[in-house]
C-alpha positions as CSV (number, residue, x, y, z in Angstrom):
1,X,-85.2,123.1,127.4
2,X,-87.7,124.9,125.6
3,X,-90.7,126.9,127.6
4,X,-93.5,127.9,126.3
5,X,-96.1,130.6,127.6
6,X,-99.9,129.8,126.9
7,X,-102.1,132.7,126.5
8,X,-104.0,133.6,129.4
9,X,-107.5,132.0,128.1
10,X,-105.5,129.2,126.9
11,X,-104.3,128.7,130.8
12,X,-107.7,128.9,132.3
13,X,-109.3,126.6,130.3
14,X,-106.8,124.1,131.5
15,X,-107.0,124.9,134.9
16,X,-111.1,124.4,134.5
17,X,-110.9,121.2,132.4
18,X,-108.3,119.7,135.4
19,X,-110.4,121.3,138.3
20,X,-113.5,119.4,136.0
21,X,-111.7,116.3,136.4
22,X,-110.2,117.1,139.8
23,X,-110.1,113.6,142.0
24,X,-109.7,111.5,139.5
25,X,-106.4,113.4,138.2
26,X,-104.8,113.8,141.5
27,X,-105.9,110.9,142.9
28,X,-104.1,108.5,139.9
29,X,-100.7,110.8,140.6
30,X,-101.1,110.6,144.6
31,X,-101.4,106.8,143.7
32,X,-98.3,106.5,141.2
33,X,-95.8,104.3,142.5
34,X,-93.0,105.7,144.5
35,X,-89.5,105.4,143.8
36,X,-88.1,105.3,147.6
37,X,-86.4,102.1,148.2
38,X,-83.3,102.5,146.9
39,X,-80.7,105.0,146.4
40,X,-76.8,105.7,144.7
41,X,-74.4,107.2,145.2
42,X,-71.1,108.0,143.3
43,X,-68.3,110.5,144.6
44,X,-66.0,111.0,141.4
45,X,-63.7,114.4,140.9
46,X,-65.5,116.5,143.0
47,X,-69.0,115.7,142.2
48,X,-71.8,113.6,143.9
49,X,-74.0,111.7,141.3
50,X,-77.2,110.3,142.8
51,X,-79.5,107.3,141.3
52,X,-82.8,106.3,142.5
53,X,-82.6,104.0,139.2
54,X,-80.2,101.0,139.3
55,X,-80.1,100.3,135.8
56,X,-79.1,104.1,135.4
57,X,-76.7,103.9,138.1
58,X,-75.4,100.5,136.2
59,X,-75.4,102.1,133.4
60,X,-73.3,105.8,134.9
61,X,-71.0,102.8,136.2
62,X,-69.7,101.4,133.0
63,X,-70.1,104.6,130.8
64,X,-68.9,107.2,133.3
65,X,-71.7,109.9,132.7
66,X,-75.2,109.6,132.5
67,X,-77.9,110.9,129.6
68,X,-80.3,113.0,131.5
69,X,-79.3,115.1,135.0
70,X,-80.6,117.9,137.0
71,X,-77.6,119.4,138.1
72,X,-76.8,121.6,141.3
73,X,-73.5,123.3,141.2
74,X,-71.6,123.5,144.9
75,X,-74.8,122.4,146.6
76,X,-72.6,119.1,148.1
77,X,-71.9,118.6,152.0
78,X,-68.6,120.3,150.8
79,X,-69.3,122.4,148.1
80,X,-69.5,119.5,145.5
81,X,-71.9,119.4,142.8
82,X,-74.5,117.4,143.0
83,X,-75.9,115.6,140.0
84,X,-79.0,113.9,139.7
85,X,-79.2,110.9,137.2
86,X,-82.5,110.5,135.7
87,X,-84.4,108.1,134.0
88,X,-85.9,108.9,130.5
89,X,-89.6,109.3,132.7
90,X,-87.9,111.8,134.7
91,X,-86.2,114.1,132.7
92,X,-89.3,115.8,131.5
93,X,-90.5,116.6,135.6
94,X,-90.0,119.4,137.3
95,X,-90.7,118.0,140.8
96,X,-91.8,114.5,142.0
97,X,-88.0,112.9,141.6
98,X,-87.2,110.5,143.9
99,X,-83.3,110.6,144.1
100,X,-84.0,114.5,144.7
101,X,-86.8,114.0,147.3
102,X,-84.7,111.6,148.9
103,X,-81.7,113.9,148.9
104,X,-83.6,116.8,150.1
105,X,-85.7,114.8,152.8
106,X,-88.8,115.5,151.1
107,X,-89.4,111.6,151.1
108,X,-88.5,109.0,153.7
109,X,-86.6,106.1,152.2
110,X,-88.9,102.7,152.5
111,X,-89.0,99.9,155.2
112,X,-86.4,97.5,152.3
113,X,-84.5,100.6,151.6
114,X,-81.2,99.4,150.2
115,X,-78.3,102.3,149.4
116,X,-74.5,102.0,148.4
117,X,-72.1,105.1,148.2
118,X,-69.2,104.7,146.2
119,X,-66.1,107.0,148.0
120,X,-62.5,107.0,147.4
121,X,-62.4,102.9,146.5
122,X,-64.8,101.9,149.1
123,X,-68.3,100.7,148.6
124,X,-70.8,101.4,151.6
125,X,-74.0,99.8,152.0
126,X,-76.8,101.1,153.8
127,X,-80.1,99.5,154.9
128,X,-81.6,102.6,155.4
129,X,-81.6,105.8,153.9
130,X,-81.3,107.4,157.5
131,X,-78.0,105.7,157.8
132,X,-77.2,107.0,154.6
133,X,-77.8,110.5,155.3
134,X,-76.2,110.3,158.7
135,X,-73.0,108.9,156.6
136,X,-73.2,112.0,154.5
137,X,-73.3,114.5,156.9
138,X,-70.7,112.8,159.3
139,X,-68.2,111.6,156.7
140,X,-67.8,108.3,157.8
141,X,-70.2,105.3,158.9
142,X,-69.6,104.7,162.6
143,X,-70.9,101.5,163.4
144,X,-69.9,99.5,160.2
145,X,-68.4,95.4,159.4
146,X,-65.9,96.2,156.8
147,X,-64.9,93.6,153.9
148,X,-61.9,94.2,152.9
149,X,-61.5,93.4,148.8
150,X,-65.2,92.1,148.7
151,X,-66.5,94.6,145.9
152,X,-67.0,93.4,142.2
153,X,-63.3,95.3,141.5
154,X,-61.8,94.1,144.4
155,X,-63.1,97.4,146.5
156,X,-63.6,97.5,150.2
157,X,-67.3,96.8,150.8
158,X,-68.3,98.9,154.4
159,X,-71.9,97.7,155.6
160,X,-73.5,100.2,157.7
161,X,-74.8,99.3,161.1
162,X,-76.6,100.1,163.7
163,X,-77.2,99.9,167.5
164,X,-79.7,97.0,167.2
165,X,-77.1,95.0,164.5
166,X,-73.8,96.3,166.0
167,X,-72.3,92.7,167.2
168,X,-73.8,90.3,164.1
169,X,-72.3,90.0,161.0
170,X,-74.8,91.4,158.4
171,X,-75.5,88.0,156.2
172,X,-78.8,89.9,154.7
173,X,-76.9,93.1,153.7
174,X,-74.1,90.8,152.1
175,X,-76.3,88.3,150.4
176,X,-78.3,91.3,148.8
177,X,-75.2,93.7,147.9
178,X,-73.7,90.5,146.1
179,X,-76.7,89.8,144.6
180,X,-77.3,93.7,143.4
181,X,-73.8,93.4,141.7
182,X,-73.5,90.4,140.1
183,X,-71.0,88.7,142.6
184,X,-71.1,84.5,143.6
């Protein structure tokens, strides 16, 4: 990545024209959509990718890498890498990334949040991004219906539950995992 340094009247002016324009600019960004309701995860040879887009997370799937990434080396629950796929929009930000923010928890995954973390041959689903993080930090998902063979390579498919869902079989979580993954 390239940087480049304005001149200092070069800066100002900038700052004047934007402070000129002032709501109308931050109010269109404050307004942009957020990214916050969904959120991948792949463990793979000691590194953590994370998508906030599924078509890039599709895509890190089938090709194995991914074309843009911010990268953070041993900042993982257990010294892992983490690395961030990004979309083409993305790349190009310094701050405002959604699978980071999440990450971080600078923003709170939304009320239809859906998650999957890919570890060792298991597929976990989340239906919240609390859940998710929780599952990060403990290692495991404690409250969980398991499906043994259920993922689109014949993977064990783990959906994460909760006290409120504990004792019903999560048809919702199924029928939406299935349907994010191409499986009748």
């Amino acid at each position: 990545m390239k940087l480049t340094f304005l001149p200092i009247a070069t800066s100002l002016m900038a700052i004047t024209l934007l402070t000129a324009c002032g709501s109308a600019t931050v109010k269109s960004e404050s307004t942009a959509s957020v990214n916050n309701d969904d959120l991948y995860e792949v463990h793979h040879e000691g590194r953590i990718y994370i998508f906030d887009d599924r078509d890039t997370y599709a895509e890190f799937l089938q090709v194995g890498e991914t074309s843009y990434r911010k990268v953070r080396i041993g900042a993982g629950p257990k010294g892992e890498t983490l690395v961030f796929g990004l979309t083409n929009e993305d790349k190009k930000k310094f701050s405002g990334i959604a699978s980071i923010d999440m990450y971080d928890g600078a923003l709170a995954g939304a009320e239809s949040f859906y998650g999957e973390m890919r570890v060792e041959g298991r597929i976990y689903v989340f239906g919240s991004l609390a859940e998710m993080n929780d599952a990060r930090l403990v290692g495991e998902v404690p409250l969980r219906y398991t499906d043994i063979g259920a993922g689109p390579k014949g993977e064990t498919v783990v959906y994460a539950l909760n006290s409120g869902n504990k004792k019903v079989k999560p048809e919702a979580m199924i029928k939406r995992f299935k349907k994010m993954n191409g499986i009748k």
